[in-house]
C-alpha positions as CSV (number, residue, x, y, z in Angstrom):
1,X,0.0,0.0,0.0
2,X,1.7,3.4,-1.3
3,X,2.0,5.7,1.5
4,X,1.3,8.5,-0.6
5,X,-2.5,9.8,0.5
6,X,-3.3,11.0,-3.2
7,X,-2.2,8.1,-4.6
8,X,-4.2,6.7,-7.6
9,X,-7.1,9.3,-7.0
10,X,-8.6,11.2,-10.3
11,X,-9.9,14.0,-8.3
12,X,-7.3,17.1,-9.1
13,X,-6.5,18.3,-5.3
14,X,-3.1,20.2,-6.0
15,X,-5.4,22.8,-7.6
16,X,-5.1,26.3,-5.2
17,X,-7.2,26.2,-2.2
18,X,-10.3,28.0,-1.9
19,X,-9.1,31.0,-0.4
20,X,-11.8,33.3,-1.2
21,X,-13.4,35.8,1.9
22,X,-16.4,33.8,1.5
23,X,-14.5,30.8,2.8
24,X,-11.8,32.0,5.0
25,X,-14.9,34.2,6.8
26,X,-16.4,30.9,7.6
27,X,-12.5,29.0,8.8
28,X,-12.4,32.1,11.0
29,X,-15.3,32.0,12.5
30,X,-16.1,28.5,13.3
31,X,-12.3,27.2,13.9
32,X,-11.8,28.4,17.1
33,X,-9.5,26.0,18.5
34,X,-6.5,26.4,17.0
35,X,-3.1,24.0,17.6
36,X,-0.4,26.2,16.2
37,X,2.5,24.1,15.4
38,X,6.1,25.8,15.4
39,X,4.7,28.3,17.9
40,X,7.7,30.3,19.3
41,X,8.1,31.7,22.9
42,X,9.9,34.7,21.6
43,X,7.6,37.7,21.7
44,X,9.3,39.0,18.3
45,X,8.8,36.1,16.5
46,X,5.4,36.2,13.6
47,X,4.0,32.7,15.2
48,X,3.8,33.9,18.8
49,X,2.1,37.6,17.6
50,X,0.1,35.6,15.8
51,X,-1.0,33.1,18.7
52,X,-1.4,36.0,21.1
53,X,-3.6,37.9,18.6
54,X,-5.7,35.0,18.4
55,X,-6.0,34.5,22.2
56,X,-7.3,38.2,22.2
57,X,-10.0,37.5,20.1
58,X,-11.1,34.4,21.8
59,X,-9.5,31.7,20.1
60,X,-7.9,28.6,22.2
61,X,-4.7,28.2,21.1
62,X,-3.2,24.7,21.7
63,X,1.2,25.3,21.5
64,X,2.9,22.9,19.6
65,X,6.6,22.8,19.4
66,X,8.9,19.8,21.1
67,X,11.2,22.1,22.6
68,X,9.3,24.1,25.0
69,X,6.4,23.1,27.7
70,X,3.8,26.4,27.6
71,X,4.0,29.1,25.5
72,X,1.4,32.3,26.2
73,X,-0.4,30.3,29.4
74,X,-0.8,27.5,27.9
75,X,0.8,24.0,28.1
76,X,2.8,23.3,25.0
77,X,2.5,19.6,23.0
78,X,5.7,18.2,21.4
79,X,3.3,17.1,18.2
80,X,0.1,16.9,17.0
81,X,0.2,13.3,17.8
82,X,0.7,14.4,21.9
83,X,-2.5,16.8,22.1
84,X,-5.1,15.3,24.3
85,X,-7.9,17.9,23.4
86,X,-9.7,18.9,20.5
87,X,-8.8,21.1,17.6
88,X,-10.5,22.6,15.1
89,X,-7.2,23.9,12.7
90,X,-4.3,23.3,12.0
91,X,-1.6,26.7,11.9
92,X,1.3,25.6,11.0
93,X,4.9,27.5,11.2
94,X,7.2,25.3,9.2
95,X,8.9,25.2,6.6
96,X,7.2,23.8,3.3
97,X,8.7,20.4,3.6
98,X,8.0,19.4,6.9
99,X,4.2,20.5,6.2
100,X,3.1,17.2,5.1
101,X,3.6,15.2,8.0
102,X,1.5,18.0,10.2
103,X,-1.3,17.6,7.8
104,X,-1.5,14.1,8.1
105,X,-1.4,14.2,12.1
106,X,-4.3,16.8,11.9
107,X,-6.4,14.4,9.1
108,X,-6.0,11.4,11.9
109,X,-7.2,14.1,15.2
110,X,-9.8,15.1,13.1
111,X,-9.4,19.1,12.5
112,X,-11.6,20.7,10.0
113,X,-8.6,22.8,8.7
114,X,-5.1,23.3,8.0
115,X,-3.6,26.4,7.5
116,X,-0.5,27.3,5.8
117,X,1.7,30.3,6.8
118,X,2.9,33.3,4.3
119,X,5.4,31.6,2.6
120,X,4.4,28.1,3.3
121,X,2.5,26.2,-0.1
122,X,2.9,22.3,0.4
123,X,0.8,21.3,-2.4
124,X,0.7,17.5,-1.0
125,X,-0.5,18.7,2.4
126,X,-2.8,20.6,0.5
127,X,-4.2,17.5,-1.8
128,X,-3.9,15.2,1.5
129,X,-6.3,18.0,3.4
130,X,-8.6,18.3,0.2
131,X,-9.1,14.7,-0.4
132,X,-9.5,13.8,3.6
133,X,-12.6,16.6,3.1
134,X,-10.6,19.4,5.2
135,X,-10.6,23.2,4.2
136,X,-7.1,24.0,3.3
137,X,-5.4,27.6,3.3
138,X,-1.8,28.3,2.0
139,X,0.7,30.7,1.7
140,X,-1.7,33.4,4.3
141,X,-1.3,35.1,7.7
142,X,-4.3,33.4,10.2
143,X,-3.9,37.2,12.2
144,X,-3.7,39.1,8.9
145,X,-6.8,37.5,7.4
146,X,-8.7,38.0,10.4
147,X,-8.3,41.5,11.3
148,X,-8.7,42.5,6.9
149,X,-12.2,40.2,7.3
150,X,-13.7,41.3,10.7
151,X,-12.5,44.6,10.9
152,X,-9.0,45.1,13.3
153,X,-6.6,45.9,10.1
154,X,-4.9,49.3,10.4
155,X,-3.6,51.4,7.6
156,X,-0.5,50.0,8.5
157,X,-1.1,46.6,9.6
158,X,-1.7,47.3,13.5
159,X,-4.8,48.0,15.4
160,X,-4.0,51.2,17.6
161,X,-6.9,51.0,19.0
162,X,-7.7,54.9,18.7
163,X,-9.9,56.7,16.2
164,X,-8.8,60.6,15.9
165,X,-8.3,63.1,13.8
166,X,-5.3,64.6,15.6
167,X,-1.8,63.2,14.6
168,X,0.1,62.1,17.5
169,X,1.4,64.7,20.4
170,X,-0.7,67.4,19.2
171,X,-2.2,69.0,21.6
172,X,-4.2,71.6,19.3
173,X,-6.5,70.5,16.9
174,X,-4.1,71.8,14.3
175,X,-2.1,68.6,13.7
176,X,0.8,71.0,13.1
């Protein structure tokens, strides 16, 4: 038996994932457990501002990295394989070829999604979500999408949080 998961099947799966606001709307608002593999302890790092944004917004977010124990207040799972709760997607911070093996670990726990990072486009973890009938997402920001579809996406990419008309340290309404 091939070990290959889109072995033999006609159905073309490598095609892009459905990454349309329509769909990602949907991921976003009924994934809301989220197992985050690759997640970094290192506030700088793009997988722990991520993972913290999501806890701000009322996602669980389930750690997974070998190396650490909790991350953000929560306790951290070497793998996929080690999680003993319920997840609804998939984040993962890896590079593209160690993608695969992620996908297939959330196909067997039984997420509804797996997302890939900016950067990240495994086109076999992509088929092997597809054909095991989970939404798959590639080569996008989980934080990014959410604050451009419900609303938290600043100018520049941050939410400050404060709505004026006055630039910064001015203390007349002249903004000069």
């Amino acid at each position: 038996m091939s070990s290959d998961p889109t072995a033999g099947q006609s159905a073309d799966y490598s095609a892009e994932p459905t990454n349309d606001q329509a769909t990602l709307r949907s991921i976003l608002r009924e994934c809301r457990t989220v197992a985050i593999v690759g997640l970094s302890d290192q506030w700088h790092r793009p997988s722990y501002f991520a993972a913290k944004y999501l806890q701000q917004h009322g996602y669980r977010v389930i750690p997974v990295n070998p190396r650490l124990t909790e991350v953000l207040g929560e306790r951290c799972y070497p793998s996929l394989d080690d999680v003993d709760v319920p997840f609804d997607m998939v984040d993962i911070f890896r590079r593209t070829e160690d993608v695969l093996p992620c996908a297939l670990q959330a196909i067997r726990h039984g997420a509804r999604c797996v997302w890939q990072q900016i950067g990240v486009r495994n086109l076999q973890a992509h088929a092997a979500a597809r054909q095991a009938g989970l939404d798959s997402v590639m080569d996008r920001c989980v934080k990014i999408e959410h604050a451009r579809l419900f609303g938290g996406l600043h100018w520049a990419g941050v939410n400050t949080g404060v709505i004026s008309a006055r630039r910064a340290g001015s203390t007349t309404g002249s903004g000069r």
